[in-house]
C-alpha positions as CSV (number, residue, x, y, z in Angstrom):
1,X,11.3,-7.0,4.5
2,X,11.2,-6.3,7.9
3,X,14.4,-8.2,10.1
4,X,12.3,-9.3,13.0
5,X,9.1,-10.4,9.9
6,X,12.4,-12.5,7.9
7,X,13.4,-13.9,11.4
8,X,9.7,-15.4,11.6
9,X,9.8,-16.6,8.0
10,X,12.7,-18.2,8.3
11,X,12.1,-19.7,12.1
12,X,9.0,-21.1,10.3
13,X,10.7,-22.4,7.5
14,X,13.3,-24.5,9.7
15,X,10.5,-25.5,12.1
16,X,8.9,-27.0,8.2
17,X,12.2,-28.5,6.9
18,X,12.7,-30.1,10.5
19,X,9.7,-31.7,11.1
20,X,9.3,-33.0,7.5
21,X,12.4,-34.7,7.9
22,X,11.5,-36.3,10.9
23,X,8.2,-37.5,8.8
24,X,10.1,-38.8,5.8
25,X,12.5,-40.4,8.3
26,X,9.7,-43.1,8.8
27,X,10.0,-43.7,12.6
28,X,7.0,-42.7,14.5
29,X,7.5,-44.6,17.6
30,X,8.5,-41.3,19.1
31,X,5.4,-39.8,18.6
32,X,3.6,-42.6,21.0
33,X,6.1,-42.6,23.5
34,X,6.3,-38.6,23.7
35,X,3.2,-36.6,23.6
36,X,3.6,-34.1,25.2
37,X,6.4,-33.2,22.6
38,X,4.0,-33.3,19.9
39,X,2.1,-31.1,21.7
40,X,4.7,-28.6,22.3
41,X,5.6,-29.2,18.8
42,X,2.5,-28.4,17.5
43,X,2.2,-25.4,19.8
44,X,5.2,-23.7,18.7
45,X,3.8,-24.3,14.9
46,X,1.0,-22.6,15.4
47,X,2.5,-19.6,17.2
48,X,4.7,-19.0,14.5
49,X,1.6,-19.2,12.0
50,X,-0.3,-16.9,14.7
51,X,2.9,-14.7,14.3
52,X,3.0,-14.4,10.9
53,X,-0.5,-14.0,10.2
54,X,-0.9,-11.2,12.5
55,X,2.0,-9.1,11.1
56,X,0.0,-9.7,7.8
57,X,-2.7,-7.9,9.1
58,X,0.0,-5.4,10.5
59,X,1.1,-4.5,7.2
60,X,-1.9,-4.4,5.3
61,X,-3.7,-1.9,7.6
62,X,-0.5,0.2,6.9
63,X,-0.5,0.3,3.6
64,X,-4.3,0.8,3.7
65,X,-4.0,4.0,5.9
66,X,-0.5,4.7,3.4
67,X,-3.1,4.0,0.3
68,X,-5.9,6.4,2.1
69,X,-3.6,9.5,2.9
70,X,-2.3,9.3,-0.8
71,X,-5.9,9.4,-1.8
72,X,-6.6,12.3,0.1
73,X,-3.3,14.2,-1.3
74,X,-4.3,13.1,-5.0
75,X,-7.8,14.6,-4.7
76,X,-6.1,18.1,-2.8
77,X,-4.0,17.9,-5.8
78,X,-6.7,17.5,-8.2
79,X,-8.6,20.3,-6.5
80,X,-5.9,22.9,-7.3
81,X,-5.2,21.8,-10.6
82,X,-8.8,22.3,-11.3
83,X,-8.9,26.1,-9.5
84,X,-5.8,26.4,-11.6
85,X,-7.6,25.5,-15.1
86,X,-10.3,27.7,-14.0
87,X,-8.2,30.8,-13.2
88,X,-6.2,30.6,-17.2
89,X,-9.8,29.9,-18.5
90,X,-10.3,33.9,-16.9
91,X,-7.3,35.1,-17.4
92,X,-7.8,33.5,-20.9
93,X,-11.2,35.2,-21.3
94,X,-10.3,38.3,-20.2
95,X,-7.2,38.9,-22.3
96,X,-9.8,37.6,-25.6
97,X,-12.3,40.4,-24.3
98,X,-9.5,42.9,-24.4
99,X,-7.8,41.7,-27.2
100,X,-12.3,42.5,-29.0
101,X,-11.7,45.8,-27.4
102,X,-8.4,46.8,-28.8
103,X,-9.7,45.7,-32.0
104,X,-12.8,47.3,-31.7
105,X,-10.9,50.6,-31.2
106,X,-8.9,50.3,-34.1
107,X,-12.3,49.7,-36.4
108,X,-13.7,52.8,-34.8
109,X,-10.5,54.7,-35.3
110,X,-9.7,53.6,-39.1
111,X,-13.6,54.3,-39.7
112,X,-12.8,58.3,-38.5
């Protein structure tokens, strides 16, 4: 994993831990008294999720274009092998028609 993607995660994760302490801790007087914290609190959540998501995204077009090239090399690679086959299935043909001749020759000559 990416260090700056792990940094995220685990900003995330002690944003989580933090804030579900705070709500298990039972006291939410703070929460009337200080909105605007909530609101920052919130905010910087859903960056982090914003964040996250995005590089996501990031990655999976990456491995898609990754996914696509390889594609494209296994069908080049599929191409040749084929032209190869094709070429031994000459070479194979030819060597059988020449292999008939010789034998053809030595029929003709043992018939003399």
């Amino acid at each position: 994993m990416k260090p700056l993607r792990l940094t995220i995660f685990l900003l995330l994760l002690l944003y989580h831990a933090i804030f579900v302490g705070i709500a298990l801790n039972g006291d939410w007087t703070w929460i009337t008294t200080n909105t605007q914290t909530v609101v920052w609190i919130t905010s910087i959540g859903f960056l982090l999720f914003i964040t996250v998501f995005l590089m996501g995204l990031s990655d999976r077009r990456t491995y898609q274009k990754k996914i696509a090239k390889l594609e494209v090399e296994k069908d080049q690679i599929k191409a040749k092998v084929y032209d190869m086959q094709r070429r031994n299935e000459e070479i194979d043909d030819s060597i059988k028609s020449f292999e008939d001749s010789l034998e053809k020759k030595d029929k003709d000559q043992n018939k003399s």
